[in-house]
ZAMARGU-4260 file (C-alpha; in steps of 0.2 Angstrom, whole numbers, plus 5000, padded with zeros to 4 digits):
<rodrens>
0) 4888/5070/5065 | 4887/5087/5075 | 4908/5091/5079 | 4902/5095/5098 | 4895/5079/5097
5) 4907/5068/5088 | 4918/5069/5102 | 4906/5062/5116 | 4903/5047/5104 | 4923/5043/5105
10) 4922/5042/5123 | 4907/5034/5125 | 4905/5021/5112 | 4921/5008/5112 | 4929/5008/5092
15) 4926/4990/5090 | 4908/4995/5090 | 4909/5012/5079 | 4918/5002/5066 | 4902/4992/5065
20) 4889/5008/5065 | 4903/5016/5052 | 4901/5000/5040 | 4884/4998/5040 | 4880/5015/5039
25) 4893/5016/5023 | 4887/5000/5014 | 4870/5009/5016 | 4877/5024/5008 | 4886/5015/4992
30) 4871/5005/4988 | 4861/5020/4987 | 4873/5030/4978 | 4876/5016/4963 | 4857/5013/4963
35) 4854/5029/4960 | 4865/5032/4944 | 4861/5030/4926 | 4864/5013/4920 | 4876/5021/4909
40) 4888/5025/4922 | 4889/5011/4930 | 4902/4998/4924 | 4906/4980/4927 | 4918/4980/4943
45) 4904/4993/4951 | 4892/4981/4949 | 4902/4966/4956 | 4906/4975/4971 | 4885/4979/4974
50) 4881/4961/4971 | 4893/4957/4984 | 4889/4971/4996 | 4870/4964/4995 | 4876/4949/5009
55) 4893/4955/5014 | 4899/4969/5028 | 4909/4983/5019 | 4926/4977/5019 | 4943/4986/5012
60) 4943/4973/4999 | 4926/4968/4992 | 4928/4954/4985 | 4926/4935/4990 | 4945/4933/4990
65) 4943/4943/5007 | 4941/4928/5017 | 4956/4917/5010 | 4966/4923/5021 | 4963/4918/5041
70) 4975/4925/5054 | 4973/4908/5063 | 4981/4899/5045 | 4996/4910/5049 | 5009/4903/5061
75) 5022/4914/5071 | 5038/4908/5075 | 5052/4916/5086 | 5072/4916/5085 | 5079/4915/5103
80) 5095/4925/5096 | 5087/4940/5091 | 5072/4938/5102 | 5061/4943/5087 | 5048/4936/5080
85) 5043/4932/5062 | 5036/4922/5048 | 5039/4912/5034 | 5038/4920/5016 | 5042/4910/5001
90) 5055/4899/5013 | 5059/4917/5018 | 5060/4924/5036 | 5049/4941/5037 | 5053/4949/5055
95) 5041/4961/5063 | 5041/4972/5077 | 5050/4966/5092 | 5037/4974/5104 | 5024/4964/5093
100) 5013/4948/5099 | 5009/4932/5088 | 4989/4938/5088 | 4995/4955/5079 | 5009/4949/5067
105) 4997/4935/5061 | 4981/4948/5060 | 4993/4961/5050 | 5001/4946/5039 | 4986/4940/5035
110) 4983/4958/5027 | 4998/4960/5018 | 4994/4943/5009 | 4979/4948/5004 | 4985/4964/4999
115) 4996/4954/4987 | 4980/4941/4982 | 4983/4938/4964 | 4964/4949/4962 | 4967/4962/4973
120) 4967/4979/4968 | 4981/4984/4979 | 4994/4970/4971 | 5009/4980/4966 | 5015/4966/4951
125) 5006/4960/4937 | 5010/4946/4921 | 5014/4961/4910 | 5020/4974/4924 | 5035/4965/4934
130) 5053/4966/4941 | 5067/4962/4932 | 5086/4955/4935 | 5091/4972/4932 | 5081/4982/4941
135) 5085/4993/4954 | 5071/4997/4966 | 5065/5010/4978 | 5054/5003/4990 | 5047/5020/4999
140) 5036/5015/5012 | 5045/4999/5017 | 5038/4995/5031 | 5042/4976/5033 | 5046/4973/5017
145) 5036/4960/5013 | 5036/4967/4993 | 5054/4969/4994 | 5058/4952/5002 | 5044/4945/4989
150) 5057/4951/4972 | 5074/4950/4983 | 5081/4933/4971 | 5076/4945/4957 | 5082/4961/4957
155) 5099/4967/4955 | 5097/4979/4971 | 5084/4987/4982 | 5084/5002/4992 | 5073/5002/5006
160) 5066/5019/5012 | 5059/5018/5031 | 5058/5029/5044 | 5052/5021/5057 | 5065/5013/5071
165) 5058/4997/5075 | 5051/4994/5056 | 5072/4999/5052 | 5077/4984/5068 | 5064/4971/5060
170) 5070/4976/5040 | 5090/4970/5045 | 5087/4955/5053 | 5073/4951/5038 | 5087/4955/5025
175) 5105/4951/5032 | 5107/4936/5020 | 5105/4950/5005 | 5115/4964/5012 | 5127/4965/5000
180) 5111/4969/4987 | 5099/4979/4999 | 5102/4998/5006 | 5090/5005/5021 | 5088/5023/5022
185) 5081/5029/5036 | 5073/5045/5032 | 5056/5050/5026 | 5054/5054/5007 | 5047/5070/5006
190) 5049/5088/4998 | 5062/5095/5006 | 5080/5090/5015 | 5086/5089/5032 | 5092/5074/5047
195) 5076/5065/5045 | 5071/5069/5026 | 5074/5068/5009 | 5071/5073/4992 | 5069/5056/4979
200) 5078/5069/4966 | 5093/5072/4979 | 5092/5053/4982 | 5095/5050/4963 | 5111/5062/4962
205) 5119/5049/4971 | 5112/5033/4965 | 5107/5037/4946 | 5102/5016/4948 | 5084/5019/4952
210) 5073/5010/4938 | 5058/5006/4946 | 5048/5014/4959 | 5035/5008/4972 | 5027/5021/4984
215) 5015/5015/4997 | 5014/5031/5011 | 4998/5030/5019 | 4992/5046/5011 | 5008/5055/5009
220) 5010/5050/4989 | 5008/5069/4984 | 5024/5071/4995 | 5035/5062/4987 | 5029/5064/4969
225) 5034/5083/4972 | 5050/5076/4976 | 5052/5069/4959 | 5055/5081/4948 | 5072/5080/4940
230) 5068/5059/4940 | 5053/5063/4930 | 5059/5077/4919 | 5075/5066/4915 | 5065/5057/4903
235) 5075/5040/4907 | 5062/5024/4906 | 5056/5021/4924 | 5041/5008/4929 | 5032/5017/4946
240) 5018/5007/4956 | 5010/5022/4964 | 4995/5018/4978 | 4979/5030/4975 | 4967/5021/4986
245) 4972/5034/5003 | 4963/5051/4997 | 4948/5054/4986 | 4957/5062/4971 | 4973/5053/4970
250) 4971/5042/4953 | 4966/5059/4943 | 4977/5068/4950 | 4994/5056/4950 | 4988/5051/4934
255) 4988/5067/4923 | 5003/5068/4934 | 5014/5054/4926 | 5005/5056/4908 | 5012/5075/4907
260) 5030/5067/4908 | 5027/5055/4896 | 5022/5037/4908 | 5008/5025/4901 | 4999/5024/4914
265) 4987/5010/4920 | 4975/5007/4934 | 4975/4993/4944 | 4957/4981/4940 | 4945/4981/4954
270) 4941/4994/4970 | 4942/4996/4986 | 4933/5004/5002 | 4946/5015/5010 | 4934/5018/5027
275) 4948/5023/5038 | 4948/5038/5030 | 4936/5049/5035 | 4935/5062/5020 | 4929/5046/5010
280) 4915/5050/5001 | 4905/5047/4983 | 4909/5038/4972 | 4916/5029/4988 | 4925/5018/4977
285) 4945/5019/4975 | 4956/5012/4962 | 4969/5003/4974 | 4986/5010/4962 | 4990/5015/4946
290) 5007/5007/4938 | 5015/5018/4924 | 5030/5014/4911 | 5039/5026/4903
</rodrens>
């Protein structure tokens, strides 16, 4: 679309309706793009995903398991002595914002689960690829924690790395019966230091614990792999569940990444449609995350 004439288009058509001229347009676009390719080059997963675009919208994760999961299922419950809202996770309570409403906790729960669906390409754990009793994690990209709160009974100790002030509020009140074993940072990981940020290398001067890593940054991934360097030049074992779904080149790039310091590296099975970002563009597919052992 013209740039002059994108900006009109905001203003005069309401998102709810671009979303729907943006998916239909993109599941026009993928079809085409897979139809068009050899047979050769077209693999298993690519195919499962076209035979579920033929009478499905495009959707972040295009697969059946999609529709598991129903914000209505979900029910919101409120503690009168924080005044905060939450849910129930594995007999667990999972606070979230205190300026949020039932309709939005439930509709961004209901994500997270199926984030975590036992198929999707975004799940974090596998049989083979797991927490253990003496593992000491960074959670970077906590948000609310719901991985975190998910391995708590496991671990031997989690640091949570979040920013965010009202994300920081909900994460205490989710995990003051584990305070003795969870640490929240409240800094951003990234590539250099100061009030607000820090380097995962200076992190790990102070707490040489770290063993497993789990980085979820809506984008910024790049960021704090460049912050890594004395972790991944120490050539101590580490298992790291690294997302590569936000930008076109991530798994390539994380992955020759992670193999140069020695990691086995493995993609997660499956893709998804990543059309929130709009530099998204052929194959249009995205690996959800990679998960590398060294």
């Amino acid at each position: 679309m013209n740039k002059y004439i994108f900006p009109v288009y905001r203003i005069l058509v309401p998102k709810p309706l671009r979303t729907i001229i943006l998916k239909k347009s993109l599941r026009k676009k993928i079809i085409a793009h897979y139809s068009s390719l050899p047979e050769d080059d077209v693999n298993d997963e690519h195919r499962e995903i076209m035979k579920y675009l033929e009478s499905n919208e495009v959707r972040i994760f295009p697969y059946p398991f999609h529709d598991d999961y129903s914000p209505e299922k979900i029910e919101v419950l409120y503690d009168p002595e924080n005044k905060m809202r939450y849910v129930m996770q594995d007999d667990k309570r999972l606070y979230f914002k205190r300026r949020w409403g039932a309709k939005r906790i439930r509709q961004a729960y209901s994500d997270l689960s199926r984030e975590q669906d036992i198929k999707s390409p975004h799940r974090y754990l596998t049989d083979s690829f797991t927490i253990n009793n003496d593992d000491v994690l960074a959670d970077i990209g906590a948000a609310e924690g719901n991985f975190s709160l998910s391995v708590i009974d496991i671990v031997k100790k989690i640091y949570l790395f979040e920013y965010d002030r009202e994300w920081d509020e909900a994460l205490r009140a989710t995990f003051a019966p584990w305070s003795d074993k969870v640490e929240i940072v409240n800094k951003y990981v990234s590539d250099f230091n100061d009030d607000s940020h820090i380097t995962l290398d200076g992190f790990y001067e102070q707490k040489k614990d770290l063993t497993f890593l789990k980085i979820d940054v809506d984008g910024a991934e790049s960021i704090v792999l460049n912050s890594c360097n004395t972790i991944f030049n120490s050539g101590t074992p580490f298992r790291v569940a690294l997302c590569t779904y936000h930008k076109n080149n991530d798994e390539e790039d994380f992955t020759s990444l992670l193999k140069k310091h020695q990691f086995s590296v493995t993609p997660s099975e499956g893709y998804m449609i990543n059309y929130y970002d709009k530099k998204l563009k052929s194959p249009y597919l995205r690996r959800g995350l990679i998960r590398a052992v060294r």
